[in-house]
N, C-alpha and C positions, 0 to 999 in steps of 0.2 A: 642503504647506508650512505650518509654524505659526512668526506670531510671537510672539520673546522678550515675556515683559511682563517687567516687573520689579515688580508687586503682583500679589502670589496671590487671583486672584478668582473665585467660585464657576462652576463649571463646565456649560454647558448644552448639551443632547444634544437636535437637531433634524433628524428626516426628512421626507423628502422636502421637502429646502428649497431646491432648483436657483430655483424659480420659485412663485408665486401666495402663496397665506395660508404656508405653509411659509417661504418668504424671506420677507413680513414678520414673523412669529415669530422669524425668529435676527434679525431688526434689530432689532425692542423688544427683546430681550431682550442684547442688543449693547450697547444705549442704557441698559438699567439697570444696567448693569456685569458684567455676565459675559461669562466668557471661552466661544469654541462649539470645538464638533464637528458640521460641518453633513452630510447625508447623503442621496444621493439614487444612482438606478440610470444617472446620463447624466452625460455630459464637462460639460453648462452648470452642475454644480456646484462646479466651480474656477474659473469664470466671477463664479458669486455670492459665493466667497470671497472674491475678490478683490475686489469693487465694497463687500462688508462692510471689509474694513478698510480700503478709501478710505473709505468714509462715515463711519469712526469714527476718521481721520487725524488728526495734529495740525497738517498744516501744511508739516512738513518731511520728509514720506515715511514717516514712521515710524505707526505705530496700538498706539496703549495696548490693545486688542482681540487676543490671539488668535483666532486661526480655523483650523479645520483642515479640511481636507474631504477626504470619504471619499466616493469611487463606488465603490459595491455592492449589489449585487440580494439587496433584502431578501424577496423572496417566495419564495428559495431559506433553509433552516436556515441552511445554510454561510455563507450573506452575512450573515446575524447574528450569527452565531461571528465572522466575521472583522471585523466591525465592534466587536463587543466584544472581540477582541484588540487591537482599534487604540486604544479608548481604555483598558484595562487598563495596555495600556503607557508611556500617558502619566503613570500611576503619580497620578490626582486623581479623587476620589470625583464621580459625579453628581450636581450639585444640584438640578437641572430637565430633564426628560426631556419633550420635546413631540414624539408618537408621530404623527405627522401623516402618512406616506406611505401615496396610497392611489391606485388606480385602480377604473375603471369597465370593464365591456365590455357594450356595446349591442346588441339585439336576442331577439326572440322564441325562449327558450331550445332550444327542440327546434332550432332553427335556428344557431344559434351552435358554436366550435366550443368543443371540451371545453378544450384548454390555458388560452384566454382565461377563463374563470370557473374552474377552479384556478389562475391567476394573482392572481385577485381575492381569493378566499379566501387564497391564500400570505402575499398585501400586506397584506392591511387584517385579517385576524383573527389567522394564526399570527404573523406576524412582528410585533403588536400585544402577544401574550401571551408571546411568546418573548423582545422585549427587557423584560418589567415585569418578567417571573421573574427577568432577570439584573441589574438597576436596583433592583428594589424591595427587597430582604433586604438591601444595603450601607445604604440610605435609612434603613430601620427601625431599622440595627442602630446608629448617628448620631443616631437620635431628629432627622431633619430630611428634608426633601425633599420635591419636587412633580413631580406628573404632568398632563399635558394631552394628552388625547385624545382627538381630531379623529373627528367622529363627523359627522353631518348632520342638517337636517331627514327625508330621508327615511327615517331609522332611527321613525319616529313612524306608518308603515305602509308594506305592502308594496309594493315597487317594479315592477309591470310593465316589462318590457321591458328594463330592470336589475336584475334579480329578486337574482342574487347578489351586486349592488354594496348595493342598499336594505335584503338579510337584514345585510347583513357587518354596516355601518352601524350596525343594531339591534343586533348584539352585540357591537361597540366599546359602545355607549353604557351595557347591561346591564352589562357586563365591568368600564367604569370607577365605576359608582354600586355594584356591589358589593363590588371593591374599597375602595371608599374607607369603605362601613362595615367590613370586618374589617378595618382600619388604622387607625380609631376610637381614637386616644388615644394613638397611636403619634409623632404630628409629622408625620408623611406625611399630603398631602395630593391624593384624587387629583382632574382637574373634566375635564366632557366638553363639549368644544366642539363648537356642531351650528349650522352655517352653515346661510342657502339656499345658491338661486345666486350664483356669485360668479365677478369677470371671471378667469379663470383659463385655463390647458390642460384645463383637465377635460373639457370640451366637443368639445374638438377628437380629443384622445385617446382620448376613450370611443367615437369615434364619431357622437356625438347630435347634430350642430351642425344638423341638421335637425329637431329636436323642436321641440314650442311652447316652453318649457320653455328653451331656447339662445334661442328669437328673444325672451324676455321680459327684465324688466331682472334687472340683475347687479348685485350688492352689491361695493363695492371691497373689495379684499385684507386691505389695510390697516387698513381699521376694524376688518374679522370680526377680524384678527389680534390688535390692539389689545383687543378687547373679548375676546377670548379670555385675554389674558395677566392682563387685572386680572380676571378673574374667578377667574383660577388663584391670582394672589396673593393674593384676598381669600379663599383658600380654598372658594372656594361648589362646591357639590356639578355643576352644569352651567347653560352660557347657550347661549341659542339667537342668535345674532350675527347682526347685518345691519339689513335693515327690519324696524321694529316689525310688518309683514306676516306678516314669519315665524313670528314669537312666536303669530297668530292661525292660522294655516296647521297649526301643530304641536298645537294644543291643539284647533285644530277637527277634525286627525286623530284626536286620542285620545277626541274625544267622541261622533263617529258611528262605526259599525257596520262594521265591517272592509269588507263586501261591499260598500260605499259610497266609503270613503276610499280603496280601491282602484281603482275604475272613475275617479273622481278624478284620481289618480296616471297610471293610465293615458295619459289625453288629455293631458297632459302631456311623456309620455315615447314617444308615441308618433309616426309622424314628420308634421309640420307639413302640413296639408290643402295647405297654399300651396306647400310645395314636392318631391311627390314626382313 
């Protein structure tokens, strides 16, 4: 369902926005006046369409806010082709594209099974590079446009135990800081958002809710979200969002010795002494 507006206002393209930093993302960006396309692979994303244009109501039922929502499995091509049929045909260029769907699959790789980590790779890398290919060249060609893409602290070393959630990570965040030099002068601008933990389904979904890692604190959605978006408008190349913790976290990974920031991550991700 999308409503009518009656002022044409710039168009913003958000996945995986059913729930966590994703739904706060289309509500900043709700609130700064753009109209969405919200996107996620489950029914609770016409759940969140609809509590977006109550939140941005006037009063008497109506919302100056389109919203459209599209349920479609982006870790499939086809679900990216049909999600860019859906807004093609809406016939308005994208002005902000925040690439944020992503999942996790947990456990000791020889042990896991194959579908769930080419699932991870489908969500969080192809279907990362599959929609910028089809967003980025209309952006360029406008001389305007921004990209944010949701990357994490553990993209800053390797992730035991999420070994293909923590690689993806690391080349979301490679992917959008090189983009955004060969699009150097162009107007496009692309920033990579790299949360920690944050209260989300991540946890639950990955499986890890028994890690140390799930039992430590969690950064609200909302702020990662929020510091995500002004970082995107202020054009900055990437923030690491949440507690100023994280910022030390990510920078003490890049300072010691992979063989180190590894065993690190580890105890982290591995599952909690207390509860196995």
């Amino acid at each position: 369902m999308t409503t009518p507006t009656t002022t044409e206002r710039p168009l913003a393209l958000v996945t995986g926005a059913s729930t966590g930093i994703g739904a706060e993302l289309a509500a900043g960006l709700a609130a700064q006046g753009h109209d969405l396309v919200v996107v996620a692979d489950e029914p609770q994303i016409h759940e969140a369409a609809a509590r977006l244009r109550e939140r941005n109501g006037t009063g008497d039922g109506s919302s100056p806010v389109s919203v459209q929502a599209v349920q479609v499995d982006l870790s499939v091509p086809d679900g990216v082709e049909q999600l860019n049929a859906t807004v093609l045909a809406g016939g308005r260029p994208v002005a902000v594209a925040a690439l944020n769907a992503g999942v996790a699959h947990w456990g000791r790789f020889d042990q896991t099974d194959l579908a769930g980590d080419l699932r991870v790779v489908g969500l969080n890398v192809a279907s990362t590079v599959h929609l910028a290919k089809l967003v980025l060249p209309g952006m360029v060609e406008r001389g305007s446009g921004r990209i944010l893409m949701t990357s994490s602290i553990a993209a800053t070393m390797p992730g035991p135990y999420y070994a293909t959630y923590a690689a993806s990570k690391s080349f979301v965040h490679s992917f959008a800081e090189a983009l955004r030099e060969e699009l150097r002068g162009t107007g496009v601008t692309v920033t990579s958002l790299l949360p920690g933990p944050t209260r989300t389904e991540f946890f639950r979904r990955s499986g890890m809710t028994d890690t140390m890692v799930a039992a430590g604190p969690q950064d609200d959605p909302a702020k990662v979200a929020a510091q995500g978006l002004a970082a995107m408008m202020a054009g900055k190349a990437h923030v690491v969002a949440g507690n100023p913790l994280n910022r030390v976290q990510a920078l003490t990974a890049t300072l010691l010795p992979d063989v180190l920031s590894t065993r690190m991550h580890a105890l982290m991700t591995h599952t909690h002494p207390g509860r196995r």
